[in-house]
C-alpha positions in Angstrom: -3.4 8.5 22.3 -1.7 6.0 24.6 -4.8 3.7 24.8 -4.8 4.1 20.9 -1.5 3.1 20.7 -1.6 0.1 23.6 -4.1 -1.5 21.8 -2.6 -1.5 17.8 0.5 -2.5 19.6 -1.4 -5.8 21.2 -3.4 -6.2 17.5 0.5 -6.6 15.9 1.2 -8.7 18.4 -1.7 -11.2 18.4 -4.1 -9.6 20.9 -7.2 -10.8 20.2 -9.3 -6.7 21.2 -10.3 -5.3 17.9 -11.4 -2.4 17.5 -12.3 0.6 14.3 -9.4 2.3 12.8 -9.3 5.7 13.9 -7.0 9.1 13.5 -4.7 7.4 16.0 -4.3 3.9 14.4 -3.5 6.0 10.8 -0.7 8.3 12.4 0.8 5.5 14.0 0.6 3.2 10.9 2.2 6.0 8.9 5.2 6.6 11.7 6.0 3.1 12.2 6.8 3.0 8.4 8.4 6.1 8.7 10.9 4.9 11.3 11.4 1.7 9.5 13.1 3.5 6.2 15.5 5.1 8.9 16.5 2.2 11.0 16.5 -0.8 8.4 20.6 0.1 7.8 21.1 -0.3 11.0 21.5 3.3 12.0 19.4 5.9 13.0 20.7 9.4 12.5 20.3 12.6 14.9 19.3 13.8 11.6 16.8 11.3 10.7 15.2 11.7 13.8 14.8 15.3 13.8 13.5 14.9 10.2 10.9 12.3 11.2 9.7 14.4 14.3 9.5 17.7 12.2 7.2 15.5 9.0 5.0 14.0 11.6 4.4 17.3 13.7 3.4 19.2 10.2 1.9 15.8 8.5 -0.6 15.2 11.4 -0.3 18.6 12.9 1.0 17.7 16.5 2.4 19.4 19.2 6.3 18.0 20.5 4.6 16.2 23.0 3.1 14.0 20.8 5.3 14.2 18.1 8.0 12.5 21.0 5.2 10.1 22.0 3.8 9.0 18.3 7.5 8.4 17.2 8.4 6.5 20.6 5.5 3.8 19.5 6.3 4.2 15.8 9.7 2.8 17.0 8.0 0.5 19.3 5.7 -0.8 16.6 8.3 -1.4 14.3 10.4 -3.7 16.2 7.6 -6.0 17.1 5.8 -6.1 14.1 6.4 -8.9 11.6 6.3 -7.7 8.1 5.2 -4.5 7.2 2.2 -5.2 5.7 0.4 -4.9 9.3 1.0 -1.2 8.9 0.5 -0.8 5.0 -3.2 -2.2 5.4 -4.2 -0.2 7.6 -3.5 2.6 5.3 -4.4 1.2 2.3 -8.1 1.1 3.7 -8.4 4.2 5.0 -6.4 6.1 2.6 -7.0 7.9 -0.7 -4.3 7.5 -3.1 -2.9 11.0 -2.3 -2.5 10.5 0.8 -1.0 7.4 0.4 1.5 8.5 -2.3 2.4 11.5 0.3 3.7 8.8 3.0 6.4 7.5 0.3 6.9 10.9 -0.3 7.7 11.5 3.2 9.9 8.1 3.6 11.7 9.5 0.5 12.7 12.8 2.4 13.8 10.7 5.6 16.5 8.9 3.5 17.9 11.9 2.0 17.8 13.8 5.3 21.5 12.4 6.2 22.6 12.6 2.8 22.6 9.2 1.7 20.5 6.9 -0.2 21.4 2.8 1.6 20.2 0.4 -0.8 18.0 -1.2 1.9 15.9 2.5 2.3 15.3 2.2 -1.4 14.6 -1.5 -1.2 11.8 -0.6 1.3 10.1 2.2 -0.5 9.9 0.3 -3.2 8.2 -3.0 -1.3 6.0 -0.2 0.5 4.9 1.4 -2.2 3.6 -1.7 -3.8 2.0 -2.4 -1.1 0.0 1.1 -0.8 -0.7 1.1 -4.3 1.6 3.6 -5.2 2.7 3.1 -8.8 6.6 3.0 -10.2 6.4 6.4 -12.0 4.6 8.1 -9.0 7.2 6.7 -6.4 10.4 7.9 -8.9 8.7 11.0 -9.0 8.4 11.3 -5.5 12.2 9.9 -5.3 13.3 12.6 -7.4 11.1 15.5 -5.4 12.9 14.8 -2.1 16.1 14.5 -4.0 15.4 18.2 -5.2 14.5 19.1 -2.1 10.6 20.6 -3.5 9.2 18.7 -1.6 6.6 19.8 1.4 
């Protein structure tokens, strides 16, 4: 996984190796937009954290290990990438709309897991679900399922 990661991390930054998307690329695709919905108001909660490790160890099925490693380069990835469309690409090709849709789901259940909703977390689910293809209604829905708390 550290090659994995080394290597997206030199493609955001201009590197000029290439390579196929794989499992790896996905996961950390998905985590860096993950961590970006808990750090864009400026503070990242023990809570948030704990909720980001626990969705990526049952979204990707990972042990702590990784989990620790994944979100270290999620975190990593995020604060040298430009926009976010480096990540949301990458997902949109490789992606089926469920899956998709269950990534805004999951950014959706990292802003409620301190309790509050910061206009800029809701500004970037929206602007990432346009991105991925995820429509208004579904992304509401998905709003109001973390809300509840049903969802996974």
């Amino acid at each position: 996984m550290i090659d994995t990661i080394k290597t997206f991390l030199s493609e955001l930054t201009g590197g000029t190796e290439k390579r196929d998307l794989g499992a790896d690329e996905i996961r950390l695709a998905a985590a860096a937009l993950l961590f970006h919905v808990i750090a864009v108001d400026g503070i990242v909660s023990p809570e948030e954290r704990e909720k980001l490790s626990a969705l990526l160890s049952r979204q990707f099925d990972l042990d702590k290990n990784d989990v620790a490693e994944l979100a270290a380069a999620a975190e990593t990835a995020d604060s040298e990438a430009i926009d976010l469309y480096a990540f949301t690409s990458i997902l949109v090709q490789r992606l089926e709309a469920p899956d998709r849709e269950r990534i805004v789901e999951m950014m959706w259940e990292l802003v409620y897991a301190d309790g509050t909703v910061h206009e800029f977390e809701d500004n970037v689910i929206w602007r990432v679900a346009e991105l991925l293809g995820v429509s208004t209604q579904a992304r509401m829905g998905l709003k109001l399922r973390a809300r509840d708390g049903s969802g996974h």
